[in-house]
N, C-alpha and C positions, 0 to 999 in steps of 0.2 A: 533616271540612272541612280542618285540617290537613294531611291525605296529599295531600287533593285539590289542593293551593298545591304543597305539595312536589313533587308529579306535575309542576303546571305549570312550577315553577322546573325540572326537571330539564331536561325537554323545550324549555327555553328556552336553555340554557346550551349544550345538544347541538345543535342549531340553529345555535347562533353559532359555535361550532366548526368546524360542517360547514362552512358560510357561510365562515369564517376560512379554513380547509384550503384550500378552491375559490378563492379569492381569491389565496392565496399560490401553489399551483401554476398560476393562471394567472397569473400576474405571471411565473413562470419560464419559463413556455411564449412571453411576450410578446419582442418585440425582438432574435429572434435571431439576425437580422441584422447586430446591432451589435456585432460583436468588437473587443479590446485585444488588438491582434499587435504583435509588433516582433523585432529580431533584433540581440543585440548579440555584437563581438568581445567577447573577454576574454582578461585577461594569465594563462599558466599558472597552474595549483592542484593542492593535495597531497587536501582534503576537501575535502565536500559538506553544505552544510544548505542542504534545501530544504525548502518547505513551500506549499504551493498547495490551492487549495478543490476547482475542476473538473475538472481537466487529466488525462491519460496523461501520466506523465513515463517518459520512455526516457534513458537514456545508451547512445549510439552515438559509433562512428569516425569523423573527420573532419578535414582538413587543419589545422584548428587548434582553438582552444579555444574556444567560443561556445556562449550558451544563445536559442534562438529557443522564440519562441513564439506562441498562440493560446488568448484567454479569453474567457468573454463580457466583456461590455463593462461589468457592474456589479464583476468582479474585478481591480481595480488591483492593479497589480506595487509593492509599496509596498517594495521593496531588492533589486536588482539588482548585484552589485559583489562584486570581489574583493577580501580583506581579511589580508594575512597568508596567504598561501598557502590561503585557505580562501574557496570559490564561497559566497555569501550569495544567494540566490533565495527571495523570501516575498511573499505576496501579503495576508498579514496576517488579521487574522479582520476579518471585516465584520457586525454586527449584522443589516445589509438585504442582505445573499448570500441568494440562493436557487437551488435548481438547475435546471437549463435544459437544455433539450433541446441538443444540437450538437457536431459535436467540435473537443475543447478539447485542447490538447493544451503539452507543454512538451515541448523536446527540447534535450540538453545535449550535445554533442559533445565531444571527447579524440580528440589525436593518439593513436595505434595504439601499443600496448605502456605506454598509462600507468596507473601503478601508485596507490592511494590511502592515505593513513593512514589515514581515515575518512570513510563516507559516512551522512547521516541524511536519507532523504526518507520525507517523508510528503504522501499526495493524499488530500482527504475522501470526492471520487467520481469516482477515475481510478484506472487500474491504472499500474501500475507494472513497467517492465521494466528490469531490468540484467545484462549479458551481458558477459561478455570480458576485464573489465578487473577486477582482482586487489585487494583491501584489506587494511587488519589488524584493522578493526570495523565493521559494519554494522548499522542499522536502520532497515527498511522498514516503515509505518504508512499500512496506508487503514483505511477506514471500511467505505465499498462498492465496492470493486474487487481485481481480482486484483493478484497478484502472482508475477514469476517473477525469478529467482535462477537464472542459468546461467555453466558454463564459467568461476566463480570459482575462487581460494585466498584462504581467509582465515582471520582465528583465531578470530572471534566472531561470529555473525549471529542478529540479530534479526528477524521477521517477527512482524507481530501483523495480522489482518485481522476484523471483524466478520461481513462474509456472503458475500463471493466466496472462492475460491481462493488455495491456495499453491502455488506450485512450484517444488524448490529440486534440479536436474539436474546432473550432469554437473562435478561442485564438490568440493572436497576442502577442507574445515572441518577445523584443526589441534587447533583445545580443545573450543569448545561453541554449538551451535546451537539456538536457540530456536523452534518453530515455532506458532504459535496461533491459532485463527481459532473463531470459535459457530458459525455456521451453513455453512463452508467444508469445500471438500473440502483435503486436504493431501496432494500427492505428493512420494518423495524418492527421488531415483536419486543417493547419494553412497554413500561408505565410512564407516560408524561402529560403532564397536565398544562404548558406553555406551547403550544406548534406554529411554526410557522412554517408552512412548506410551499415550493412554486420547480415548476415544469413545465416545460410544452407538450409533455407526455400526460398520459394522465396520473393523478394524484386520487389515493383509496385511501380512506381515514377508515376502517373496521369494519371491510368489509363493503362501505357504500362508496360509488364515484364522487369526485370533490372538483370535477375538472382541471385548471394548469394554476390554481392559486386555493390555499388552503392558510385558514389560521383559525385558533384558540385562545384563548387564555383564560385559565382558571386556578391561577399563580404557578408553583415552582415543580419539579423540576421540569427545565425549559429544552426542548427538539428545534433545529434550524434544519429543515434538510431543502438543499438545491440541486436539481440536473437538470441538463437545459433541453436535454431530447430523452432523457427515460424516463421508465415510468417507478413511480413512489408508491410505496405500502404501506403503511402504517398502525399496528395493530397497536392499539394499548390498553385493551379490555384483559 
C-alpha cells in the first residue's frame, strides 16, 4: 500500500512539472509582439560590460558611438550609460524572464579604428559577434549561443559557451586564450605555439586527426581549448 501512495505522489509531482514546463514556455511563446527598442547616442568609451538575457550582441563600425537595441518586452534595460571611459549595458537578471521566441538583438557601434582596454559581454540566449576592433582583454559568455571572435589582437581571451559554438579566426592572441564550450563545436584559425586541447569529439591540429587529447608546446602565445562532446579545429599554419 505504501508503494502504491508513493507511485501516486510521484506521478503527481511529474504532472505538475509537465503542467509547469507548458505553462512557462507558453507564457514565452505569449506577447511577441511587444518589444523594449530604443537607440541611444553615447559619449566615447575605452571597455565594454555588457550583460543581457535574449539578444545577439554584435559590435559593429559606425559614424559614432551608440548602442541600439530590440528586446522583448519583459527584458528591461535596467543601465544604459557611460561611466569613466567604460559602456555599462545590462538588463539585469529578472526572476519572471523567460525565453521567447523573436529576434532580439543588441547592437553597439564604434567609430573605425577603435581600440579597447577591455571588453566583457555576456548573452544567456544570443550569440555573440565581435570583429575588427582590437583589445588587451576579453571575455565572451553565453549560455545557448554562439560565439565568433574575428580579425582581433589581443593579449587575453576568454570564451566560455555551454551548447552552441566557438569561433575564434583570423586573430593574433599575444599570451593566452581560453576556449570552452560542453556540447559546442570549437574552431581556431590563429597562430599559437602552446596548445593544449581535449574532447570526446575529435580534435584536428592542421588539417591531421589528434584523437580526444592534443598538446604542444613550443613557448608563447599559449591556446586552452575544451568541449566535452564536439569536435576541435585548430588551424595555426
Amino acid at each position: 500500500m505504501k508503494h502504491k501512495y508513493l507511485l501516486y505522489f510521484v506521478v503527481a509531482v511529474v504532472s505538475g512539472a509537465l503542467l509547469y514546463t507548458a505553462g512557462w514556455l507558453l507564457m514565452g511563446s505569449q506577447n511577441n509582439s511587444s518589444a523594449n527598442s530604443g537607440k541611444l547616442e553615447l559619449d566615447p568609451f575605452q571597455s565594454i560590460e555588457l550583460s543581457v538575457m535574449s539578444g545577439d550582441v554584435t559590435i559593429a563600425e559606425g559614424d559614432a558611438y551608440s548602442v541600439e537595441y530590440r528586446l522583448h518586452g519583459r527584458e528591461k534595460v535596467k543601465r544604459a550609460e557611460v561611466v569613466n571611459n567604460i559602456l555599462y549595458f545590462d538588463t539585469g537578471f529578472d526572476m519572471r524572464w523567460r525565453p521567447a521566441s523573436g529576434h532580439w538583438s543588441v547592437l553597439v557601434t564604434v567609430p573605425k579604428g577603435t581600440n579597447f582596454e577591455s571588453v566583457n559581454i555576456k548573452s544567456t540566449a544570443g550569440d555573440i559577434q565581435f570583429s575588427g576592433h582590437s583589445f588587451q582583454n576579453g571575455t565572451f559568455i553565453t549560455t545557448s549561443g554562439d560565439v565568433t571572435v574575428s580579425d582581433v589582437d589581443c593579449k587575453n581571451l576568454s570564451i566560455n559557451t555551454v551548447s552552441h559554438d566557438i569561433s575564434l579566426v583570423n586573430s593574433r592572441i599575444s599570451e593566452e586564450a581560453a576556449l570552452e564550450t560542453v556540447s559546442g563545436k570549437i574552431k581556431v584559425d590563429a597562430p599559437f605555439s602552446r596548445i593544449q586541447a581535449k574532447s570526446v569529439g575529435n580534435i584536428q591540429y592542421n588539417g591531421q586527426d589528434q584523437g580526444s587529447k592534443f598538446s604542444i608546446d613550443q613557448g608563447n602565445p599559449s591556446l586552452t581549448a575544451k568541449s566535452v562532446s564536439g569536435k576541435i579545429i585548430i588551424v595555426t599554419n
